[in-house]
VOBA-1610 file (N, C-alpha, C; in pm, whole numbers, padded with zeros to 5 digits, always signed):
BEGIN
Unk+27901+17907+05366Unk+27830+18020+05303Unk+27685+17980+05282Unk+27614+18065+05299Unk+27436+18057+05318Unk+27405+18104+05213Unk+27391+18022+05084Unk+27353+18057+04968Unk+27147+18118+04976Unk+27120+18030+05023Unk+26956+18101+05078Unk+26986+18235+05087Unk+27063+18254+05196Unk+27041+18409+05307Unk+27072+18504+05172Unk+27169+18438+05045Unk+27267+18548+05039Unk+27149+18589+04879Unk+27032+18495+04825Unk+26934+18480+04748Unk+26819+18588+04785Unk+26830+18581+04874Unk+26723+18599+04965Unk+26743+18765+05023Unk+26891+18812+04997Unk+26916+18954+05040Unk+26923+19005+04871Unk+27001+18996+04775Unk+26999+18996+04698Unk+26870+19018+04574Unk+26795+18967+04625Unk+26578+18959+04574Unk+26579+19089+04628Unk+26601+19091+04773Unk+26502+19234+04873Unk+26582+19336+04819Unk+26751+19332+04797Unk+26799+19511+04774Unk+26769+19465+04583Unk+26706+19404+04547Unk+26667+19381+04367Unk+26544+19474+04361Unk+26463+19407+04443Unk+26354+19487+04459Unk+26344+19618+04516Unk+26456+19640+04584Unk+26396+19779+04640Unk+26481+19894+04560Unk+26595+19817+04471Unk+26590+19957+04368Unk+26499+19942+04221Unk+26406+19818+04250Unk+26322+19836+04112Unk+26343+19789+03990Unk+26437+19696+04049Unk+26476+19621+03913Unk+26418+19459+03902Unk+26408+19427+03812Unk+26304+19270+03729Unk+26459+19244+03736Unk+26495+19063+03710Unk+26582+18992+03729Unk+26617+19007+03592Unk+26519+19057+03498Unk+26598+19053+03354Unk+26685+19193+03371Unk+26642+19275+03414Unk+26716+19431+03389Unk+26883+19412+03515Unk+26865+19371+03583Unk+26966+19317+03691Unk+27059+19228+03573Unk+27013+19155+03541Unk+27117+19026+03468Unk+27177+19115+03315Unk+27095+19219+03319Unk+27162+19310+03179Unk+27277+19346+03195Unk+27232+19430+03336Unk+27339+19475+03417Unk+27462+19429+03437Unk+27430+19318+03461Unk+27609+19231+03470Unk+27611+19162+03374Unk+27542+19171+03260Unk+27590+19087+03148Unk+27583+18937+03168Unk+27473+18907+03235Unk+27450+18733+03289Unk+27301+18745+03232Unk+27236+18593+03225Unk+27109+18551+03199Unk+27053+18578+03298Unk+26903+18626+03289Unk+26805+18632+03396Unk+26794+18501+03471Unk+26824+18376+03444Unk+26792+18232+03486Unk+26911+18252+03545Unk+27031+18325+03515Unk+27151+18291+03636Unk+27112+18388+03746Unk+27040+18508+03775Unk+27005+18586+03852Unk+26883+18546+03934Unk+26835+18462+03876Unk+26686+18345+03982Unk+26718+18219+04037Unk+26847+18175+04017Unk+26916+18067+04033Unk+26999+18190+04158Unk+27056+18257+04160Unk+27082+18288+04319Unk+26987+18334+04404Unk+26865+18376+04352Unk+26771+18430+04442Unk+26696+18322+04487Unk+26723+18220+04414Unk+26621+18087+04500Unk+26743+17984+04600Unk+26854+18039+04571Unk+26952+18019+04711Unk+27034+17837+04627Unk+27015+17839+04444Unk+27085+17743+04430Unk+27231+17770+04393Unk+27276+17849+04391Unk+27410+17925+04316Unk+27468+18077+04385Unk+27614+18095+04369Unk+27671+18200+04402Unk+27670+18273+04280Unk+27681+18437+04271Unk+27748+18488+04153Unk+27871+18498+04159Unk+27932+18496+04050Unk+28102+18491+04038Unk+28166+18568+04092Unk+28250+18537+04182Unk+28360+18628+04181Unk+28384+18767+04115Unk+28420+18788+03965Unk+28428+18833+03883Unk+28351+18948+03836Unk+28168+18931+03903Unk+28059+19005+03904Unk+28043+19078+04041Unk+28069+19010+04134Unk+28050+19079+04255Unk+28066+19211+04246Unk+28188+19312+04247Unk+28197+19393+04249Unk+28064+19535+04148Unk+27994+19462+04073Unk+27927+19517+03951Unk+27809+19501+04022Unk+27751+19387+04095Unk+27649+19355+04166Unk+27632+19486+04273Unk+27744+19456+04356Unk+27712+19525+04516Unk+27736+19681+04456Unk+27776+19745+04372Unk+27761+19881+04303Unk+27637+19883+04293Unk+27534+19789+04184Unk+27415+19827+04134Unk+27325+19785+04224Unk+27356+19725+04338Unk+27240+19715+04437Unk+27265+19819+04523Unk+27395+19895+04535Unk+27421+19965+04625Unk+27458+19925+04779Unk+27514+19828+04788Unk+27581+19721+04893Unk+27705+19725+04872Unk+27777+19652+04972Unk+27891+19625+04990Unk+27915+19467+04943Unk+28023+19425+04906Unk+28059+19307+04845Unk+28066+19209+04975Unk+28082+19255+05063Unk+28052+19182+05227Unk+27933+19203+05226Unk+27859+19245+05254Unk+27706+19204+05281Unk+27636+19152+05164Unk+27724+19114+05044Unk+27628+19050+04938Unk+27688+18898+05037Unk+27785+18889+05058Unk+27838+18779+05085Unk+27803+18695+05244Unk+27773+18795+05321Unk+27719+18776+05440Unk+27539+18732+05413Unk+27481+18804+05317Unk+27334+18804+05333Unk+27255+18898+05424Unk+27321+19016+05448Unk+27296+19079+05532Unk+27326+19258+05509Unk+27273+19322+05571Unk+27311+19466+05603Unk+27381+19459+05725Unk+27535+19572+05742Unk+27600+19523+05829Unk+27632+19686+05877Unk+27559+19681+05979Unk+27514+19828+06050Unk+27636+19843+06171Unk+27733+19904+06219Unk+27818+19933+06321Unk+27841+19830+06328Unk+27900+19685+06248Unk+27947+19585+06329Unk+28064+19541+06217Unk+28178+19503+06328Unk+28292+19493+06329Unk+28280+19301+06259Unk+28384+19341+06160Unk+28362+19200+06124Unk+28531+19160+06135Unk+28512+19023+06164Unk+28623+18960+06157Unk+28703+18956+06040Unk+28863+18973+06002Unk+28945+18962+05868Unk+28914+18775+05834Unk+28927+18702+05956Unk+28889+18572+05871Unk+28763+18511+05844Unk+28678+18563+05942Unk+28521+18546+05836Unk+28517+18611+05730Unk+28608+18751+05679Unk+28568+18776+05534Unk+28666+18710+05424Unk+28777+18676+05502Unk+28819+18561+05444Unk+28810+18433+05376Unk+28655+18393+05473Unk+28607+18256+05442Unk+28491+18301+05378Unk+28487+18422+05321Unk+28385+18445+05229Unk+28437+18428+05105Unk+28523+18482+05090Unk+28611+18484+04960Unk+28652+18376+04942Unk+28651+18272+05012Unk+28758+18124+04952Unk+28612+18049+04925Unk+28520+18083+05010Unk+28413+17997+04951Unk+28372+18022+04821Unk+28334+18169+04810Unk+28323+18204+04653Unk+28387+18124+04517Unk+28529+18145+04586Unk+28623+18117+04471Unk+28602+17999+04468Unk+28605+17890+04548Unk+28562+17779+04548Unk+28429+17756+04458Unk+28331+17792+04493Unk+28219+17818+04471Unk+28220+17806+04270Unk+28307+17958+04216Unk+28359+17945+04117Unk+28422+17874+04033Unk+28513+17823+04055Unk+28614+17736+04042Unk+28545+17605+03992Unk+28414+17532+04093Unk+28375+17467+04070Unk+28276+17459+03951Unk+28175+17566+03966Unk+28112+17617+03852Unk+28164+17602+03740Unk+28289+17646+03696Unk+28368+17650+03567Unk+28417+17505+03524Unk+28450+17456+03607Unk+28489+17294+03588Unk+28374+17197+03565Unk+28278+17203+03651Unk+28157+17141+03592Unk+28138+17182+03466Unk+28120+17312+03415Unk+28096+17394+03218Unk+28228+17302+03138Unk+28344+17310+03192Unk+28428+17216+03113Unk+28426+17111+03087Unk+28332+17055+03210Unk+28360+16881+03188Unk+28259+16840+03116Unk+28087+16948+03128Unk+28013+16943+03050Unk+28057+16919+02881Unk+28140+17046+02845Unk+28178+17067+02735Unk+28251+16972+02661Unk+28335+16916+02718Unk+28419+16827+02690Unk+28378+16691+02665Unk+28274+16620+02774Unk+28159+16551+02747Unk+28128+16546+02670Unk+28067+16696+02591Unk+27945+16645+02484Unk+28088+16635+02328Unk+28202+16738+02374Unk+28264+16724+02237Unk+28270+16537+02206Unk+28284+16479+02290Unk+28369+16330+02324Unk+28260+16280+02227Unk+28124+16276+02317Unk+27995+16185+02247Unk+28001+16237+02086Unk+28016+16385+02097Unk+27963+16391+01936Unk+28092+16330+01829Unk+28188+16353+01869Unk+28311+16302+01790Unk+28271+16132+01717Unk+28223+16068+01885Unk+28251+15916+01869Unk+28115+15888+01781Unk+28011+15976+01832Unk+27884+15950+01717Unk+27936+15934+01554Unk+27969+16062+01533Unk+28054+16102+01356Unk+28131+15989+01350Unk+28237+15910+01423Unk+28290+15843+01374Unk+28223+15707+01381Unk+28096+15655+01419Unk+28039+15540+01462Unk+27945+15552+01300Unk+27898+15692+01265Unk+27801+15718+01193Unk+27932+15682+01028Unk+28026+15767+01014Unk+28087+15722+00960Unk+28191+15591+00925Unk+28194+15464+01037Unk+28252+15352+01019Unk+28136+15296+00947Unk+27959+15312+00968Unk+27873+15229+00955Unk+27907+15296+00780Unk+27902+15403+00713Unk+27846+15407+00631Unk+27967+15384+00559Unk+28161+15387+00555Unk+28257+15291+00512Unk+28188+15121+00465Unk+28119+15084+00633Unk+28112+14955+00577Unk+27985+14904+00521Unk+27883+15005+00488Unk+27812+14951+00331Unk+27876+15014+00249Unk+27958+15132+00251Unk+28073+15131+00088Unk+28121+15030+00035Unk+28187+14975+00093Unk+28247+14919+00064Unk+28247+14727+00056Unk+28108+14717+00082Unk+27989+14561+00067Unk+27926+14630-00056Unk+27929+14723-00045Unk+27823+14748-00183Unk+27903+14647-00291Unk+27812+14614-00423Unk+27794+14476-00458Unk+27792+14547-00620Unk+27914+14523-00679Unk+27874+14540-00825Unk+27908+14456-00915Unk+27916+14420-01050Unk+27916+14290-01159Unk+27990+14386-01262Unk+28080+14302-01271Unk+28164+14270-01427Unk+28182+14182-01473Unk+28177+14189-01599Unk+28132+14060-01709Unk+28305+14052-01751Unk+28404+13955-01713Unk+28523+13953-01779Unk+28578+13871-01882Unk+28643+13922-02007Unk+28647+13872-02121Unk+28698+13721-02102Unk+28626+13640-02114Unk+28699+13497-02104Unk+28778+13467-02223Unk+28765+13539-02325Unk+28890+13469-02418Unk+29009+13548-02412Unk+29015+13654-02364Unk+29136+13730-02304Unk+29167+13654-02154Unk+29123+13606-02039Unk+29158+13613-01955Unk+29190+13419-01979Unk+29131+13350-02050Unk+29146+13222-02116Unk+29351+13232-02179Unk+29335+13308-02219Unk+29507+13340-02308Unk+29624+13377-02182Unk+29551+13461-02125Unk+29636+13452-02029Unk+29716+13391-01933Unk+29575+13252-01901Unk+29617+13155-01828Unk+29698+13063-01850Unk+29687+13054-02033Unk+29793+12940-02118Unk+29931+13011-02068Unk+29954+13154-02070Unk+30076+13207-02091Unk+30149+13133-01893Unk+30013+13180-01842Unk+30104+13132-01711Unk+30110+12977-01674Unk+30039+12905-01748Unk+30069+12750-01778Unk+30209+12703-01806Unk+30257+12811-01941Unk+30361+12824-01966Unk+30483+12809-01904Unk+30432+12939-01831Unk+30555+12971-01748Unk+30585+12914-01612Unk+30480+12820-01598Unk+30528+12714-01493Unk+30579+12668-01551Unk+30520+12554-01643Unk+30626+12440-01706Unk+30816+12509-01758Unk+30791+12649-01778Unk+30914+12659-01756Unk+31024+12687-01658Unk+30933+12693-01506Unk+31010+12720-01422Unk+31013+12567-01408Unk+30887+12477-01376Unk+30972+12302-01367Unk+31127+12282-01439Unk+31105+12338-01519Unk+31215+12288-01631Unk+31332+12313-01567Unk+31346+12458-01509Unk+31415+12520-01466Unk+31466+12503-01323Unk+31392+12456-01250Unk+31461+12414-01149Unk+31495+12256-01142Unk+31471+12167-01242Unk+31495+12033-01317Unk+31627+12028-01296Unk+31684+12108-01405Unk+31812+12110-01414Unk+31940+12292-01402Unk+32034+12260-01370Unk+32070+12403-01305Unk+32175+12459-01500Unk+32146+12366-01564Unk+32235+12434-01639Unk+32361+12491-01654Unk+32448+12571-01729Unk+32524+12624-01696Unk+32586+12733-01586Unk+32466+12754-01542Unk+32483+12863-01421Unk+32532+12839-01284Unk+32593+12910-01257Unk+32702+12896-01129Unk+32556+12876-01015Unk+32641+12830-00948Unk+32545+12764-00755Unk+32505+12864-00712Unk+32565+12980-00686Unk+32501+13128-00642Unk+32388+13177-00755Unk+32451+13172-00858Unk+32362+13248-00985Unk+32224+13137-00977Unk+32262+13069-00989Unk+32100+12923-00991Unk+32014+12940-00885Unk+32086+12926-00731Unk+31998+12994-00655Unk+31908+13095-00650Unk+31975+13256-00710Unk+31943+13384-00691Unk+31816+13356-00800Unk+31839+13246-00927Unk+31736+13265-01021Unk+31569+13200-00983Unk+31607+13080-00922Unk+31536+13016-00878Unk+31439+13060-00761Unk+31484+13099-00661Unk+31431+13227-00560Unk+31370+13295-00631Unk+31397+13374-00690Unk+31334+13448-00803Unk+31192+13407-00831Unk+31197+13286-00915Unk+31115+13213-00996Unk+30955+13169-00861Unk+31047+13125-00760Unk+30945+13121-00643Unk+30842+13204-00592Unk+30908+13373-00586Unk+30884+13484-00528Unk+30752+13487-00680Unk+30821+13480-00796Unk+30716+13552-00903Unk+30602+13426-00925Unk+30617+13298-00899Unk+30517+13190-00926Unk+30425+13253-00821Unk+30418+13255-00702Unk+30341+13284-00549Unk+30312+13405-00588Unk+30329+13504-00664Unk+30289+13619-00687Unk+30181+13581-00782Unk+30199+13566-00863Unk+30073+13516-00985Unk+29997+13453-00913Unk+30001+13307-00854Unk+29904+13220-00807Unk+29838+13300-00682Unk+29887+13431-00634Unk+29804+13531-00592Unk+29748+13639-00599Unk+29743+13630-00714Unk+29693+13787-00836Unk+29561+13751-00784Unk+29503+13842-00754Unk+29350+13825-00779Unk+29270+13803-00916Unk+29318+13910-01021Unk+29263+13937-01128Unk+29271+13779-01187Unk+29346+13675-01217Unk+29378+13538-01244Unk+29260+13481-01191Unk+29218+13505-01098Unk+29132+13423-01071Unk+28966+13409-01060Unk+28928+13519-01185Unk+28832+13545-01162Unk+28808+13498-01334Unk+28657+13487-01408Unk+28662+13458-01530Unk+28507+13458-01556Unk+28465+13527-01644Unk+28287+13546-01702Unk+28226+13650-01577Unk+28117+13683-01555Unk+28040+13759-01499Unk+28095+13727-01376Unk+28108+13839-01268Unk+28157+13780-01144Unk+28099+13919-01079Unk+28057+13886-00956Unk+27987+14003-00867Unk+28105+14069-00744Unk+28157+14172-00759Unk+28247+14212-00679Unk+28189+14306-00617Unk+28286+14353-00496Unk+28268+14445-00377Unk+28341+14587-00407Unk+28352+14672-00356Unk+28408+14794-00362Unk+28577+14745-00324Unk+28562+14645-00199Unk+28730+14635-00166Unk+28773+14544-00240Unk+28718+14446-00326Unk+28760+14359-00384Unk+28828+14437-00538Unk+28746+14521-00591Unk+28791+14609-00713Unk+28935+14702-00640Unk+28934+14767-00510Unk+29048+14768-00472Unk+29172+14703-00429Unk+29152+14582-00420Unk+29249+14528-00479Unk+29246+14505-00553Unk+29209+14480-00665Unk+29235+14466-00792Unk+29356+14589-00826Unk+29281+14722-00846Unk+29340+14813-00800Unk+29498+14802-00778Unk+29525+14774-00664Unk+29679+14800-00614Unk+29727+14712-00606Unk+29687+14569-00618Unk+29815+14472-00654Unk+29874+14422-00762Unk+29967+14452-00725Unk+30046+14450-00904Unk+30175+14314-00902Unk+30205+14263-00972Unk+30343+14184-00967Unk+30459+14268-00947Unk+30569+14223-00920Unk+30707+14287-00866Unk+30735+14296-01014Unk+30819+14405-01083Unk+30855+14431-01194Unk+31044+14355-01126Unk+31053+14393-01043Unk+31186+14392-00990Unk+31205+14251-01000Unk+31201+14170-00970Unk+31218+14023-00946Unk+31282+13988-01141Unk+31228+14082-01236Unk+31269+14048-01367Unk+31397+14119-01369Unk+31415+14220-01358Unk+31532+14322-01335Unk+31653+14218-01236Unk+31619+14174-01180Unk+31698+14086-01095Unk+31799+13983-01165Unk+31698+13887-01256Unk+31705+13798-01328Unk+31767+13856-01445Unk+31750+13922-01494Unk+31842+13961-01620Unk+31970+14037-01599Unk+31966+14084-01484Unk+32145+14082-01467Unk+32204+13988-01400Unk+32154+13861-01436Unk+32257+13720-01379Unk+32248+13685-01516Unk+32131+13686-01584Unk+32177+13651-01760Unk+32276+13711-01822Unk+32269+13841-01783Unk+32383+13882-01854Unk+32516+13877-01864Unk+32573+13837-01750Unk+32702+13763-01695Unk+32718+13622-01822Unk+32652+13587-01876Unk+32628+13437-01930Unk+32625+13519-02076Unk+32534+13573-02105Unk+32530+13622-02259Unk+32465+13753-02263Unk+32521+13829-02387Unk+32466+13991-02395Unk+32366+13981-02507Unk+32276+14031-02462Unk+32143+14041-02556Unk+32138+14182-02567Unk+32076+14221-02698Unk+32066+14373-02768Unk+31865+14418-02667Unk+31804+14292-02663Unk+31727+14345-02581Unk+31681+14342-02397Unk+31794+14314-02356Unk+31835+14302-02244Unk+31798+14421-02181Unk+31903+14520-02278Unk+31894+14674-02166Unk+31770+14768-02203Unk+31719+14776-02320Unk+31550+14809-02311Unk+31450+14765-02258Unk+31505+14653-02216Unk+31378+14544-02152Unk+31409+14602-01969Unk+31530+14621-01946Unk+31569+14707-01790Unk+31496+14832-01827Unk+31559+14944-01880Unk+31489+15079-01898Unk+31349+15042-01912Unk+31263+14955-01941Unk+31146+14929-01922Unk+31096+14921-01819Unk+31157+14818-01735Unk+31118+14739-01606Unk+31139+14932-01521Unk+31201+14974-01561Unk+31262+15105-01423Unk+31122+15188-01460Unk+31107+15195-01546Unk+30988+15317-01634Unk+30872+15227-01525Unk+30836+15101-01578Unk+30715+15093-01498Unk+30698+15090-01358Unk+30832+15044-01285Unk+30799+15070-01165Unk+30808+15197-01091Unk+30875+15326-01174Unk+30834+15454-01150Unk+30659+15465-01153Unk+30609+15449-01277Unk+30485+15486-01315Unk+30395+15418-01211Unk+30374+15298-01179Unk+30334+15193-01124Unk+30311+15243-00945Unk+30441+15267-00894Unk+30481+15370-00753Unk+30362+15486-00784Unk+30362+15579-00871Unk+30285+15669-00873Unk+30159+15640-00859Unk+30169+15562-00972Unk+30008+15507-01000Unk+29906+15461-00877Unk+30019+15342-00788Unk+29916+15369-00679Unk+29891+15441-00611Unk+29984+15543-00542Unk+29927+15639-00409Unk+29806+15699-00532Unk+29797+15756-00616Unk+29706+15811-00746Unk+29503+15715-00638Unk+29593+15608-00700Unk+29461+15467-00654Unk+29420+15491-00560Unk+29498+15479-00395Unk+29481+15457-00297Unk+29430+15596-00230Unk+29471+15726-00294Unk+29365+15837-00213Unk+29276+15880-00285Unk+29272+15826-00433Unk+29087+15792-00496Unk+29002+15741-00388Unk+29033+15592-00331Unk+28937+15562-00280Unk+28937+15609-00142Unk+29092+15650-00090Unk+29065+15676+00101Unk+28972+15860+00087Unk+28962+15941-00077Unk+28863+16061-00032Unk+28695+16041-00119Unk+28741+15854-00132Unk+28612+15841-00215Unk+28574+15924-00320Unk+28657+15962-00412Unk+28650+16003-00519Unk+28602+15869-00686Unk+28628+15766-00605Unk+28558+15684-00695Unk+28432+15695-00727Unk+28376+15687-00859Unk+28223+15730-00904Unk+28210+15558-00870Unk+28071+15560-00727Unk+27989+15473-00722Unk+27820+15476-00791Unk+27783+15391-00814Unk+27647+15378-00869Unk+27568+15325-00788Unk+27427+15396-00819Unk+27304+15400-00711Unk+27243+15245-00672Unk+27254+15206-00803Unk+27218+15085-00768Unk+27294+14938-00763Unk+27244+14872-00678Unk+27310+14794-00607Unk+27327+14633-00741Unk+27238+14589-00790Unk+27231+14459-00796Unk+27202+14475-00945Unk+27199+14594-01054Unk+27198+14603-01163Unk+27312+14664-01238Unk+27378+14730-01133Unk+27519+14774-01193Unk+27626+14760-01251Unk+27655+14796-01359Unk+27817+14756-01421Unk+27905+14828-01437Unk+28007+14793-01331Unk+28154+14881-01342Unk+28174+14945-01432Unk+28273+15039-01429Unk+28318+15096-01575Unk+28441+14954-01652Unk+28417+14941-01733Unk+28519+14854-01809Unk+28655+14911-01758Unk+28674+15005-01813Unk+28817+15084-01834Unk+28887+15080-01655Unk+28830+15080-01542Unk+28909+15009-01427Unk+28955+14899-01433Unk+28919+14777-01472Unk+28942+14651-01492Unk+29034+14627-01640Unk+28961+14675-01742Unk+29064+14642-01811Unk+29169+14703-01873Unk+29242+14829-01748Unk+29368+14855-01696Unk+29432+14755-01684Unk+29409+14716-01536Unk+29454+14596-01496Unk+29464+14503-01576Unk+29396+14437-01631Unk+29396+14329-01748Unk+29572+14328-01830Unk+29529+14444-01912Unk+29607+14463-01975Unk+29801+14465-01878Unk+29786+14534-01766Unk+29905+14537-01668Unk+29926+14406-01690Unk+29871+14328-01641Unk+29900+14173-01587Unk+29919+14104-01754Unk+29877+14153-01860Unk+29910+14045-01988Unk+30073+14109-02039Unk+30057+14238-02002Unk+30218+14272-02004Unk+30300+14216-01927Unk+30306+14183-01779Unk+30361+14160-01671Unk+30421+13975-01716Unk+30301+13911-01710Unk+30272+13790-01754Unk+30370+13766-01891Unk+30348+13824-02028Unk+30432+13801-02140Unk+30585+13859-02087Unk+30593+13967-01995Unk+30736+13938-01997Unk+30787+13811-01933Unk+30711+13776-01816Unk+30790+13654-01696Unk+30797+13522-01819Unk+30727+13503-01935Unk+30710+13400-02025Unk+30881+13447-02094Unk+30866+13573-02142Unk+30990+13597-02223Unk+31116+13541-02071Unk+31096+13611-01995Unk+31265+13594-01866Unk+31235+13430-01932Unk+31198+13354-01839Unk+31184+13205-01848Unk+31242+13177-01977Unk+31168+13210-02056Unk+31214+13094-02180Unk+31387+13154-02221Unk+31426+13318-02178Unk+31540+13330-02182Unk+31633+13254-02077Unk+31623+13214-01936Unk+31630+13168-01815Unk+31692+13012-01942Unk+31603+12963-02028Unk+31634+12810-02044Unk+31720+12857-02188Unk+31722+12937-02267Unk+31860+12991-02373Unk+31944+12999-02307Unk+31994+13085-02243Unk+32113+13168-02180Unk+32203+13030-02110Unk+32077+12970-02027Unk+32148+12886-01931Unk+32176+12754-02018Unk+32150+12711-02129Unk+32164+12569-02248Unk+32081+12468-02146Unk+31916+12508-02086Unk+31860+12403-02044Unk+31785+12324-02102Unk+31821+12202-02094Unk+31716+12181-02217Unk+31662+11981-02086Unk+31520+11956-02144Unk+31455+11851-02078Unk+31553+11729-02101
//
């Protein structure tokens, strides 16, 4: 197909009913730049328009397609055949190039937003703030878990009265909750300390296993019945309901950034009341594993 010839017939019957490429492109509901783009022989019109074209030029849809006026002559069914497949072709292609365009730019702009948004996650979350933490509270605390080593030594020293299964299950226990503490974060921090956004999130969501106590006090109880045994369970169940809640609560604070951050970087001080949540969790958590233990060495008659 002779996109020139067919530019080039298309201009002459444009012009000779008097129409500007803008009043033509009204006509079929196309841009004037798509109606100078066939008259300079770089593009077909669609398929779709043809029929609207060769009306308003007053042509035949074969001689838009030929480039020609077609005076007494007999045309072949498969040259107008190979007019029409070129078109459609022609079309076909047109539309797929607009898609792949389109699709293209959706791709870049997506990966931009998300390049633009990983960068600005990761100064969220470097951002740099200071809390001053109570050292004579977090000083008390540490005695309590001093404590409660020396009472798990004690405790795995000697097995006491407790059966080989039961000593095991307690002792496991005692392992799981020592490695839990000696990986608390909050433990290990003490006086002014400069934290990160992810570092206060964990703070945030790691909590000790309430369960590991719940565990342990129904092997005590096999051994001896205590009046605060079963409030001390209905406890343990209460917090790890609340606790379950509490974090997803935490965790889509910070995944819709609903946490109140502050403007400035290197003068800022947390809100107290995040931290000493936590505080307080862990001096509860902590005084009970002191209470299991030192019950762990009653119940069982351990003594050094």
């Amino acid at each position: 197909m002779n996109y020139e010839k067919i530019g080039q017939f298309i201009q002459k019957r444009r012009k000779a009913k008097g129409l500007t490429q803008k009043e033509l492109a009204e006509k079929l509901k196309v841009t004037d730049k798509a109606v100078s783009k066939w008259e300079r022989g770089l593009g077909c019109p669609d398929v779709s328009i043809l029929e609207v074209l060769a009306t308003t030029l007053d042509v035949s849809i074969l001689e838009i397609l030929k480039g020609q006026k077609i005076e007494n002559e007999m045309v072949k069914v498969t040259e107008m055949d190979d007019y029409v497949k070129d078109t459609l072709i022609y079309s076909n292609n047109h539309f797929k190039n607009i898609i792949n365009k389109m699709i293209t730019f959706i791709v870049i702009a997506i990966t931009a937003l998300l390049i633009i948004l990983n960068i600005e996650q990761i100064i969220r979350v470097n951002k740099k703030y200071y809390y001053d933490f109570d050292t004579e509270n977090m000083t008390s605390i540490k005695k309590q878990v001093s404590q409660i080593k020396e009472n798990v030594t004690i405790i795995k020293n000697k097995q006491g009265k407790f059966k080989d299964e039961d000593y095991k299950n307690i002792t496991d226990s005692l392992d799981d909750m020592i490695n839990q503490i000696d990986n608390y974060k909050l433990l290990q921090y003490n006086g002014k300390q400069q934290l990160k956004l992810n570092d206060i999130y964990v703070l945030d969501i790691t909590k000790i296993s309430s369960m590991m106590g719940m565990k342990i006090i129904s092997i005590l109880e096999k051994y001896q019945k205590n009046e605060y045994f079963e409030p001390y369970k209905n406890l343990i169940m209460a917090k790890v309901y609340f606790e379950t809640v509490e974090h997803e609560d935490i965790a889509n604070s910070y995944k819709y950034q609903l946490l109140s951050t502050p403007n400035e970087i290197e003068t800022t001080t947390i809100s107290d009341d995040k931290i000493n949540v936590r505080i307080r969790d862990i001096q509860a958590e902590i005084s009970s594993y002191l209470y299991i233990t030192n019950q762990i060495i009653k119940v069982g008659e351990i003594n050094e």
